[in-house]
PAVORO-946080 format. One record per residue (C-alpha): residue number from 0; residue in one letter; x, y, z. Coordinates in pm, whole numbers, m for minus. Each point is the difference from the previous one (the first is absolute). Example, Ala and Ser with C-alpha at 12.3 -4.5 7.8 and 13.67 -1.06 7.14 Angstrom:
BEGIN
+-----+------+--------+--------+--------+
! pos ! code !     c1 !     c2 !     c3 !
+-----+------+--------+--------+--------+
!   0 !    a !   1230 !   m450 !    780 !
!   1 !    s !    137 !    344 !    m66 !
+-----+------+--------+--------+--------+
// end
This chain:
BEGIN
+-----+------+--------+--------+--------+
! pos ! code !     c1 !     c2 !     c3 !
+-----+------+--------+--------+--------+
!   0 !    x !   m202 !   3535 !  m2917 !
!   1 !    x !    114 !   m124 !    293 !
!   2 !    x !    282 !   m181 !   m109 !
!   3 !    x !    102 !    258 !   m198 !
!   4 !    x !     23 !    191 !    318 !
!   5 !    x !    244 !   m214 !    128 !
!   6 !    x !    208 !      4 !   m301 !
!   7 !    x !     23 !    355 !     19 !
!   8 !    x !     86 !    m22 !    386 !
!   9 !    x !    261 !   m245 !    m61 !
!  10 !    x !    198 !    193 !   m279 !
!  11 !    x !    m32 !    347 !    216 !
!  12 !    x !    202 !   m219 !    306 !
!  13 !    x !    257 !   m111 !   m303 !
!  14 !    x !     30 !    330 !   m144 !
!  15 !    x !     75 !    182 !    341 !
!  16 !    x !    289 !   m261 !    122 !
!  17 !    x !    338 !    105 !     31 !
!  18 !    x !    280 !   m170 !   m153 !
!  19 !    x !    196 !   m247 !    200 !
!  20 !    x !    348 !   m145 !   m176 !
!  21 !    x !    104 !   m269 !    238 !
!  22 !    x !   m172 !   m243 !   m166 !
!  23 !    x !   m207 !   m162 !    291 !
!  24 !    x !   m329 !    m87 !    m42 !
!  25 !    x !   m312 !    123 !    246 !
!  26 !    x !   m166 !   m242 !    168 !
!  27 !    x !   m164 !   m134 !    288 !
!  28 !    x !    m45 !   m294 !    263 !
!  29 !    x !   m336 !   m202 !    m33 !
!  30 !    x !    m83 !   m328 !    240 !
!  31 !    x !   m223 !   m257 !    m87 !
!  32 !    x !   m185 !    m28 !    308 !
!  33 !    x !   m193 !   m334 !    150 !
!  34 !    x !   m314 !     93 !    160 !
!  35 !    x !   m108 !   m278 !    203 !
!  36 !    x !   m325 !   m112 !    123 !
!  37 !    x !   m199 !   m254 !    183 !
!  38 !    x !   m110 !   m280 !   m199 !
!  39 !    x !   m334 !     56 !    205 !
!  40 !    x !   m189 !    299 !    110 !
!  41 !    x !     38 !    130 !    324 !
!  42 !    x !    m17 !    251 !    249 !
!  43 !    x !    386 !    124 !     37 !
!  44 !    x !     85 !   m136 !    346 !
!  45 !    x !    384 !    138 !     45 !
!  46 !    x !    236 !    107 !   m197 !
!  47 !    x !    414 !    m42 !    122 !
!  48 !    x !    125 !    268 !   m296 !
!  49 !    x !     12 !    343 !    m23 !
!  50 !    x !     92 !    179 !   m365 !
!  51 !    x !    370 !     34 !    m49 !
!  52 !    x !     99 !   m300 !    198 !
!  53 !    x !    239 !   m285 !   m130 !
!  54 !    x !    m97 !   m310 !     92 !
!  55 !    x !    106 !   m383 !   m108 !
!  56 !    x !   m140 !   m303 !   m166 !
!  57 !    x !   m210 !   m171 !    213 !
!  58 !    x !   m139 !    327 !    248 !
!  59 !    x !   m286 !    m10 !     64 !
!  60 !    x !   m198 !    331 !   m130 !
!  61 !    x !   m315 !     m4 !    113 !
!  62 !    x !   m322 !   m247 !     90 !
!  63 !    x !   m403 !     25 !    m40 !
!  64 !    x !   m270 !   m147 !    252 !
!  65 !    x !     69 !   m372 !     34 !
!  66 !    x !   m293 !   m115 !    209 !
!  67 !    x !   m180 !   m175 !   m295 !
!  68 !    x !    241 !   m173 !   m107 !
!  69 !    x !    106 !   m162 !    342 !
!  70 !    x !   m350 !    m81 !     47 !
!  71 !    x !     55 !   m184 !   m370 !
!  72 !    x !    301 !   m158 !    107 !
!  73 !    x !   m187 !   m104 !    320 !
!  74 !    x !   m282 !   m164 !   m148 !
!  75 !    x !    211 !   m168 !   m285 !
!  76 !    x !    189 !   m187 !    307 !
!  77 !    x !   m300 !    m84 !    193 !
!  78 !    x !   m137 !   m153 !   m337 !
!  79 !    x !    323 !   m215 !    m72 !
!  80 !    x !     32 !   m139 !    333 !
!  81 !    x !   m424 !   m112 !    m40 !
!  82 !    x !    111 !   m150 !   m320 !
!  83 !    x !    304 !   m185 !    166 !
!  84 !    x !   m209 !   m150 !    298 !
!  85 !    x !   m254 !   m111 !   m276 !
!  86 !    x !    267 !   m110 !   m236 !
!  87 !    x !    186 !   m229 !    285 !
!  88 !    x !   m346 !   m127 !    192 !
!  89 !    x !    m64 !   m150 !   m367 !
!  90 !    x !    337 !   m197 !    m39 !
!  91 !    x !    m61 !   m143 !    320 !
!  92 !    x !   m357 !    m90 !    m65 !
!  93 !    x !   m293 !    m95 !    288 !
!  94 !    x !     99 !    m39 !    334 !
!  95 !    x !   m176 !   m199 !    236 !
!  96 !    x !    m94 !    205 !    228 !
!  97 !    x !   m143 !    177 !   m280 !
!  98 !    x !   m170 !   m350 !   m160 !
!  99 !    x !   m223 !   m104 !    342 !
! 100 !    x !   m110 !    419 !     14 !
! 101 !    x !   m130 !    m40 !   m342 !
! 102 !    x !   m142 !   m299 !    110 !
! 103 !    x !   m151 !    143 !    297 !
! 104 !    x !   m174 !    280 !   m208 !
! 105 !    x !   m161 !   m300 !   m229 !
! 106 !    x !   m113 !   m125 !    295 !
! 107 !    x !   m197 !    311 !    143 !
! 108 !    x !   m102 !     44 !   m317 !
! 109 !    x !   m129 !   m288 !   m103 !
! 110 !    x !   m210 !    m41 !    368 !
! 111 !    x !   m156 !    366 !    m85 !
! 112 !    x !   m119 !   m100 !   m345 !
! 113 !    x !   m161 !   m304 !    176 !
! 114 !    x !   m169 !    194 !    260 !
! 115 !    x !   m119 !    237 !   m302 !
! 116 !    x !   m117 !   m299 !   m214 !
! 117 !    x !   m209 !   m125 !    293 !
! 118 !    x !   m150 !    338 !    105 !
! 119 !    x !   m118 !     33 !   m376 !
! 120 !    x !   m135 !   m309 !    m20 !
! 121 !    x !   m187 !     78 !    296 !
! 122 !    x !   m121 !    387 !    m88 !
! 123 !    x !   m116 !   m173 !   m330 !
! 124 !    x !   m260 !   m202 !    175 !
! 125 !    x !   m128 !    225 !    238 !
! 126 !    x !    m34 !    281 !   m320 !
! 127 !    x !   m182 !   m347 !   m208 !
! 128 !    x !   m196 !      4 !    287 !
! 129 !    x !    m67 !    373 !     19 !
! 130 !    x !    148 !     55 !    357 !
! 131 !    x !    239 !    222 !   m169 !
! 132 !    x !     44 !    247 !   m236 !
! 133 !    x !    225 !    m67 !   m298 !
! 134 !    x !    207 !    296 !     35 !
! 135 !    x !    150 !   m216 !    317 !
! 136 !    x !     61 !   m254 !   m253 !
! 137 !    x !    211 !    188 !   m264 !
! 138 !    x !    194 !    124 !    331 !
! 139 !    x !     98 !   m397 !     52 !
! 140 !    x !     67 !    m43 !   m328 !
! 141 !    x !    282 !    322 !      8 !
! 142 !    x !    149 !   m204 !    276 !
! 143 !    x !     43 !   m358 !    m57 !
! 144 !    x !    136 !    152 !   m367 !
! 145 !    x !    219 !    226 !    148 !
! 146 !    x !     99 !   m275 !    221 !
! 147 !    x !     72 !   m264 !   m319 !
! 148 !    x !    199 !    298 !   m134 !
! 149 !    x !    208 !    m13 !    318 !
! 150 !    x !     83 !   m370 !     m4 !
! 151 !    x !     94 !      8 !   m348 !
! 152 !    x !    272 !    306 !     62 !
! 153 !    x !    136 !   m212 !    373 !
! 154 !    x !     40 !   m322 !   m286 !
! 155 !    x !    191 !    209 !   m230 !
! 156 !    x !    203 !    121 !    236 !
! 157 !    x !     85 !   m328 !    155 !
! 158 !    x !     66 !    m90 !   m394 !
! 159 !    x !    226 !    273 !    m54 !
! 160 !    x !    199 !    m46 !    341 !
! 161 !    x !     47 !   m375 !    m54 !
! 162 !    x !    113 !    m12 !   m342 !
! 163 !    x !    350 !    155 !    m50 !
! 164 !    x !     65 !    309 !   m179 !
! 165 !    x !     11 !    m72 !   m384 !
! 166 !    x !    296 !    121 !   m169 !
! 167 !    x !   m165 !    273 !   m230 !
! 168 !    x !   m151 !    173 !    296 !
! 169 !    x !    344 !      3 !    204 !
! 170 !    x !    102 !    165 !   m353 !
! 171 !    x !   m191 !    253 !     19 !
! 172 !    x !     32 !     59 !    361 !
! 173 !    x !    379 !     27 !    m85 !
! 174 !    x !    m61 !    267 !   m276 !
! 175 !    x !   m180 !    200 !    211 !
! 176 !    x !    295 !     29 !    267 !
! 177 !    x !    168 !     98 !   m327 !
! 178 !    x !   m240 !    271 !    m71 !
! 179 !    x !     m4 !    171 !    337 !
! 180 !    x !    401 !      5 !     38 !
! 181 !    x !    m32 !    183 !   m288 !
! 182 !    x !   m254 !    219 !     86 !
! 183 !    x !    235 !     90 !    342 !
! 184 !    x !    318 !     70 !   m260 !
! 185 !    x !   m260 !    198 !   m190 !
! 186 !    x !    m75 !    181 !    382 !
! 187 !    x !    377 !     29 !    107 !
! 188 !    x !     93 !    171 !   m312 !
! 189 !    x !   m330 !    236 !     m9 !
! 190 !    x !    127 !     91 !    393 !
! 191 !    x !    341 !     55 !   m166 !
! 192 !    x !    m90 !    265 !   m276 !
! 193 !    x !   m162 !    238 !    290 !
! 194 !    x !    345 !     60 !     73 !
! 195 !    x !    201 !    131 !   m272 !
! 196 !    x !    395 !     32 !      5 !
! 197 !    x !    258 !    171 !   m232 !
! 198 !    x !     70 !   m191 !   m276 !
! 199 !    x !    318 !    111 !    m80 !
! 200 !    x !    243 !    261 !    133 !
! 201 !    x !   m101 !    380 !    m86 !
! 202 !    x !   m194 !    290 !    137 !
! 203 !    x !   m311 !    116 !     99 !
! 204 !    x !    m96 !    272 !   m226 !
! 205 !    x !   m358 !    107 !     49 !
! 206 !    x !   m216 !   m165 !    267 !
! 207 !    x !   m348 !     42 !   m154 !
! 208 !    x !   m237 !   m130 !    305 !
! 209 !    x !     23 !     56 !    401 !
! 210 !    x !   m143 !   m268 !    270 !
! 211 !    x !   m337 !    m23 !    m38 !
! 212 !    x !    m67 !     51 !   m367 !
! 213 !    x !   m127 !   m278 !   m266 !
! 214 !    x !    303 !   m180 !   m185 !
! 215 !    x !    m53 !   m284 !   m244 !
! 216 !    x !    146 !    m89 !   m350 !
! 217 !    x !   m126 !    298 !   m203 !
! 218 !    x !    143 !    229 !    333 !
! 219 !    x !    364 !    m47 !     97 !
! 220 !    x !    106 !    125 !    280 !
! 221 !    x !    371 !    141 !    m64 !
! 222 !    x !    226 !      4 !   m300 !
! 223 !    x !    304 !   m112 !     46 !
! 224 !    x !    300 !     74 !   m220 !
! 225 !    x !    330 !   m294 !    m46 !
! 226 !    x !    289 !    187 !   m119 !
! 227 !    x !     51 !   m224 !   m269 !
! 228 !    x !   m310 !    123 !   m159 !
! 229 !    x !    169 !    408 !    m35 !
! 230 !    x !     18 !    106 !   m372 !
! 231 !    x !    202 !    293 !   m162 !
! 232 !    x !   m261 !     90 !   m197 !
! 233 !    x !    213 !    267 !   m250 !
! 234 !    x !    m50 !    113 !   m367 !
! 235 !    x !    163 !    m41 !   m317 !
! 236 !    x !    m66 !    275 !   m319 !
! 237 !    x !    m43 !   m207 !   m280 !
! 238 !    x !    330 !    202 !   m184 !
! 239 !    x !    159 !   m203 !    275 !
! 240 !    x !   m186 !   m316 !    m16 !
! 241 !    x !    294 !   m242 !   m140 !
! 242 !    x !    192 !     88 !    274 !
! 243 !    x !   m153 !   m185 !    283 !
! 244 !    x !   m100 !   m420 !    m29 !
! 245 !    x !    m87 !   m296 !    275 !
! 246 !    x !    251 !    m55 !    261 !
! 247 !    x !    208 !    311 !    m78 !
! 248 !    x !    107 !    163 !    335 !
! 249 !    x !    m95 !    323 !    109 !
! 250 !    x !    181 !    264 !    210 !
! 251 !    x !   m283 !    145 !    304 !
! 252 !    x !     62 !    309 !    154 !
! 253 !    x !   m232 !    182 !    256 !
! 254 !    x !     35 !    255 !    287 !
! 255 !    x !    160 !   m150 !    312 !
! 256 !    x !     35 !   m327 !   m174 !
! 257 !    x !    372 !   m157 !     62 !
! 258 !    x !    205 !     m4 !   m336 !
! 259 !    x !     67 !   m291 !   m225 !
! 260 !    x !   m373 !   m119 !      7 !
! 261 !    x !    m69 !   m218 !   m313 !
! 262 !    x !   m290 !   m151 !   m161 !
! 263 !    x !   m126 !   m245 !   m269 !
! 264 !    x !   m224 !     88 !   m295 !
! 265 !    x !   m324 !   m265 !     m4 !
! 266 !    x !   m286 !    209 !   m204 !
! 267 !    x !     24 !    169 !   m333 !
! 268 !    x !   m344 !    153 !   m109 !
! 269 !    x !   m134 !   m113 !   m329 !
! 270 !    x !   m226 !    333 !    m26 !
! 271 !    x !    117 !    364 !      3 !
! 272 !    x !   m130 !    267 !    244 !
! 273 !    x !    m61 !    366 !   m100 !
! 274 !    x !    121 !     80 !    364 !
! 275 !    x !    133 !   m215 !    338 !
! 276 !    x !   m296 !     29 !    260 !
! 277 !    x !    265 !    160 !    223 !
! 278 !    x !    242 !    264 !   m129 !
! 279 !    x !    306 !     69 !    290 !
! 280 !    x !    224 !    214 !   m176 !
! 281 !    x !    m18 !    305 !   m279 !
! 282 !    x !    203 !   m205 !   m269 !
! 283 !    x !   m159 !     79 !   m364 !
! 284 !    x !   m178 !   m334 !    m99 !
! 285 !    x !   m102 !   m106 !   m338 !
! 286 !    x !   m372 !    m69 !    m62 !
! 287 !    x !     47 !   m418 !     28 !
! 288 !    x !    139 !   m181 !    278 !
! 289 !    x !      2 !   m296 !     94 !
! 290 !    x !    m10 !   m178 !    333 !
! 291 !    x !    311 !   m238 !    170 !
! 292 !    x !    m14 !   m152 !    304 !
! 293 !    x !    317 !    m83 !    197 !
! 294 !    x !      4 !   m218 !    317 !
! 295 !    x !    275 !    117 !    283 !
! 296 !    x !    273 !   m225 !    105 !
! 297 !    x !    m45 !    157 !    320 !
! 298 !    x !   m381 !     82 !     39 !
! 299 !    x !    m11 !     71 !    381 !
! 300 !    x !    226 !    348 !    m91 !
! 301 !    x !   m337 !    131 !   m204 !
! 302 !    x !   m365 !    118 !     86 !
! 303 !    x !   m280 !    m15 !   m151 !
! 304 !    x !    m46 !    291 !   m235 !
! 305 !    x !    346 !    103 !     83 !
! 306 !    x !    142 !    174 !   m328 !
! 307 !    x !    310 !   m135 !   m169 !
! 308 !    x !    244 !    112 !   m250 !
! 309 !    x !     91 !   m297 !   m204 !
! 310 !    x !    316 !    m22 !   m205 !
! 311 !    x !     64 !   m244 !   m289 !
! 312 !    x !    286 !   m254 !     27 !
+-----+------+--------+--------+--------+
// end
């Protein structure tokens, strides 16, 4: 029902047009806008554009809230240069001041496990003896093991400092430096998409969020229109269908446009209309049309939904 509706709406808009005998064509200008966005959510922070403004490649538009990511950035550095300090006290391997410290330790901890190893031996008798309990014993025992434990870890660590670095670990000491330079490239360019310039010459047509809204990927923030991107969107009855093909020049026409203004056919429709979307003048239509789409030779002479008389070369 409906679409018969709009059948019957389309042929009453045909049947009242006027004739027109100069041959042009009605049409009308239609841009291909970018709407750009932040690659990550944020809150909208400033924006440098206003709608209607020209600007060049490289402007910068707008920006969101940045604080995150410079505390990203921040941390990524303080992680590489950890990783570089570790990475360069390995190639150089123990130093001896760092040797007789380790050495030292071993030393304290080898006279406290003593003194625990005697003080056990001597709780042990007294509790044989029943002078004391044997709760005072297990105490003992937590020491001089807990001692032995400490011992073990000052050897090891005199082990470690004394032998030079294997190969494998410097490896893998080097990778990581690897991984966290890339994790501060990963921070410098996540600091870079908070601020988002033009990517090519145009302009701002609608500016769809102020300062202090939400942007983010599925939110732009603007739309911005190149003029390379303007169409001549026209159409074509399909009595009159042979008459137009790819790369034929067009004649463009509109009011306060200069004269001579040219443009080059790019789309043909493969499927008929009943009616164009947008009818501009009274000119008698057949029921099928079909829709051609010019590009200008001199786009920055047209706006967007600007109509146009076309004529056929």
């Amino acid at each position: 029902m409906r679409n018969m509706v709009i059948f019957c709406l389309g042929l009453m808009l045909a049947s009242c047009s006027n004739g027109d005998d100069s041959g042009a064509l009605q049409g009308y200008v239609e841009g291909r806008q970018l709407n750009l966005a932040p690659r990550s959510a944020g809150i909208l922070t400033a924006l440098e554009v206003r709608e209607g403004d020209e600007v060049a490649a490289g402007d910068l538009l707008f920006s969101v809230d940045s604080e995150r990511a410079q505390a990203q950035l921040d941390e990524a550095k303080a992680a590489s240069a950890a990783a570089e300090a570790q990475l360069m006290n390995l190639r150089k391997g123990g130093r001896p001041e760092e040797i007789r410290a380790a050495e030292e330790t071993l030393k304290e901890a080898r006279a406290s496990y003593t003194l625990a190893e005697q003080t056990f031996s001597r709780t042990k008798n007294l509790v044989d003896r029943g002078v004391l309990s044997v709760a005072r014993l297990d105490q003992d025992q937590a020491t001089l093991d807990a001692t032995r434990a400490r011992v073990t870890e000052a050897q090891s660590r005199l082990d470690i400092i004394q032998l030079p670095a294997r190969s494998d670990v410097i490896e893998a000491a080097e990778r990581d430096v690897e991984a966290k330079k890339t994790a501060i490239t990963r921070a410098e360019t996540e600091l870079r998409d908070r601020s988002i310039f033009a990517p090519v010459t145009g302009r701002i047509e609608t500016v769809y969020r102020r300062v202090g809204e939400i942007a983010g990927p599925t939110a732009p923030v603007l739309a911005l229109l190149p003029p390379d991107q303007k169409r001549i969107r026209f159409f074509v009855k399909e009595g009159e269908l042979g008459t137009v093909s790819m790369g034929q020049q067009v004649m463009l026409n509109c009011d306060g446009c200069d004269g001579g203004l040219t443009g080059e056919i790019i789309y043909i429709s493969d499927s008929a209309e009943f009616t164009p979307p947008v009818i501009f003048s009274e000119k008698e239509r057949k029921k099928l049309v079909y829709l051609v789409e010019a590009v200008p030779a001199s786009p920055e002479n047209f706006h967007n939904g600007q109509p146009v008389e076309v004529t056929l070369k």
